[in-house]
C-alpha positions in Angstrom: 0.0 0.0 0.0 1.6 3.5 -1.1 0.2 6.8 1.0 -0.8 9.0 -1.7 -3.3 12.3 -1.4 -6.1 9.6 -1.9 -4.8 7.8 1.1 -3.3 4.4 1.1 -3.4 2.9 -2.0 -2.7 -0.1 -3.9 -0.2 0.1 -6.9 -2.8 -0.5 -9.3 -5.3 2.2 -8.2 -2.4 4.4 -7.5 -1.5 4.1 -11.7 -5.4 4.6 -12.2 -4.9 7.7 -9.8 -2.2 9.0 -12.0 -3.0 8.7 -15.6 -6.5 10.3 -14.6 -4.9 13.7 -12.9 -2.7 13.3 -16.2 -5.6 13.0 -18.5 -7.5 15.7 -16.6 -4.3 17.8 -16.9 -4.3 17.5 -20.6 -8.3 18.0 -21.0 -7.5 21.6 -19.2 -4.5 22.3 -21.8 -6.9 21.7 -24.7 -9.3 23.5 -23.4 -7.4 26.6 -22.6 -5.6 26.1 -26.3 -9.2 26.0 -27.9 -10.2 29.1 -26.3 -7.4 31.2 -27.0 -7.6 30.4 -30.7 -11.7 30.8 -30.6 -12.8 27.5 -31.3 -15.6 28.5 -29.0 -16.0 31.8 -30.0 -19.5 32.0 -32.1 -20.0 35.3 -32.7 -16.1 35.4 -34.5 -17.9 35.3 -37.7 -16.9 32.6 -41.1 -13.6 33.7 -42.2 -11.4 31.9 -44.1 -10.9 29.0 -42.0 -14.8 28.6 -42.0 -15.0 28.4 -45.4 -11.8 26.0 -46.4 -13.0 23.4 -44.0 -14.6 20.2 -46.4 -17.0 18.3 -44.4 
């Protein structure tokens, strides 16, 4: 058993600990990255990036 933040854990739930803070790390780095480039943005209006994207 490892003493983590959760508490005592085994090795296996502390890996499942890990790679979801990791995951949840990454989520928030996407999501600030889509916001600063206004993927989000509706009201930005179709400018050329609108219009060059085949569906």
């Amino acid at each position: 058993m490892r003493h983590t933040e959760y508490g005592y854990v085994s090795p296996a739930e502390n890996r499942c600990y890990h790679d979801l803070e990791r995951w949840l790390a990454d989520k928030k780095k996407r999501e600030r990255r889509a916001k600063k480039h206004g993927v989000f943005n509706l009201h930005k209006g179709g400018g050329v990036h609108a219009k060059s994207k085949t569906l």
